[in-house]
Every structure is written in C-alpha cells, then in structure tokens.
N, C-alpha and C positions, 0 to 999 in steps of 0.2 A: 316436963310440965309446961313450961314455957312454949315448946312446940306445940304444944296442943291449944293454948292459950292463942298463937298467930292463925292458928289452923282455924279456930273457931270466928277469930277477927277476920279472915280472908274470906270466908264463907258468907260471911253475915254481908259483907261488903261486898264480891258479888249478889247476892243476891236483892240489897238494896240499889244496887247501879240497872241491875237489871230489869226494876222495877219502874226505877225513872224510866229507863228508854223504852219502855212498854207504853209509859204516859206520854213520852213526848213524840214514840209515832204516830198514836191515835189522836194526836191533837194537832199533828200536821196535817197540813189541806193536801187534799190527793192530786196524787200524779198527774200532771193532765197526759194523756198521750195521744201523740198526732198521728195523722197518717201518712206513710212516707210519700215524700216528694218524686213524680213521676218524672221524667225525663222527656221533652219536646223537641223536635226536630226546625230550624230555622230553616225557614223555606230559599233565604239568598244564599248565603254562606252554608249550610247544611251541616252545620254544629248543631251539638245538642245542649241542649241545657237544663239545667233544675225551673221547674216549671214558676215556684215560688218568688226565682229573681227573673223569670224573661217579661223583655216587654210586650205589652199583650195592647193588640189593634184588631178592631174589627174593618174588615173588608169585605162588602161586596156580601155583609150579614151572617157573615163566617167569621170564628175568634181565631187570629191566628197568633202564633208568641214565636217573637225574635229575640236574641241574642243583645239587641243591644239597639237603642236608636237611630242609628245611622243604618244599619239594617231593615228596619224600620221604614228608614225616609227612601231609600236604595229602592226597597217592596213597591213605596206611592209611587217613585218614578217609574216605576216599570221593569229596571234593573233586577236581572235576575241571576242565578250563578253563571259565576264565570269560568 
C-alpha cells in the first residue's frame, strides 16, 4: 500500500515539475542565433583570423581586416610580408 501511495506521489510530482518547465520555457525570450564567424586572411603577416576581433581599415575604398594594429600601421607604411 504504501508503494503504491510513493508511486502515485512520484507521478503527480513529475508531472507537475513538468508542467512548470513547459511554462518557464515559453516565457523564456528565444535563442538569438548568430551566424558563424568567417575567417579572414591578414594581408602582412597572412594569419587568419575570426573576422568579429580583426581590425578592420579601409584602403584605397577597399575593407581590408588585420590581425592586429600594428599590422595595420605595417599595411599604411607600406610593409608588406616578410
């Protein structure tokens, strides 16, 4: 009797757990999802990078993305790979 008694408590209890997490994922704000980050080629050094951290300079009305400022400053002088 008793068994039956936990049995009927375990049930009822998933079922209202289950009910909350029904409510509280429809009342979560959605997922945002990104699009992945592409990979760019650094014109000096010719490391690639995640597009989201390289630095980004237009040149000449072209966007080019480096690696890093000094890379960057390396590009304006002229410096190119070595």
């Amino acid at each position: 009797m008793r068994g039956l008694v936990l049995v009927v408590l375990l049930v009822l209890a998933v079922i209202i757990i289950s009910r909350m997490m029904n409510a509280w994922r429809q009342s979560a704000p959605p997922v945002r999802r990104t699009q992945r980050d592409e990979l760019v080629k650094d014109p000096v050094c010719q490391t690639y990078i995640v597009l989201s951290r390289a630095v980004t300079k237009e040149v000449d009305g072209t966007v080019t993305h480096f690696c890093s400022r000094e890379c960057a400053a390396r590009f304006a002088r002229g410096e190119r790979q070595r």
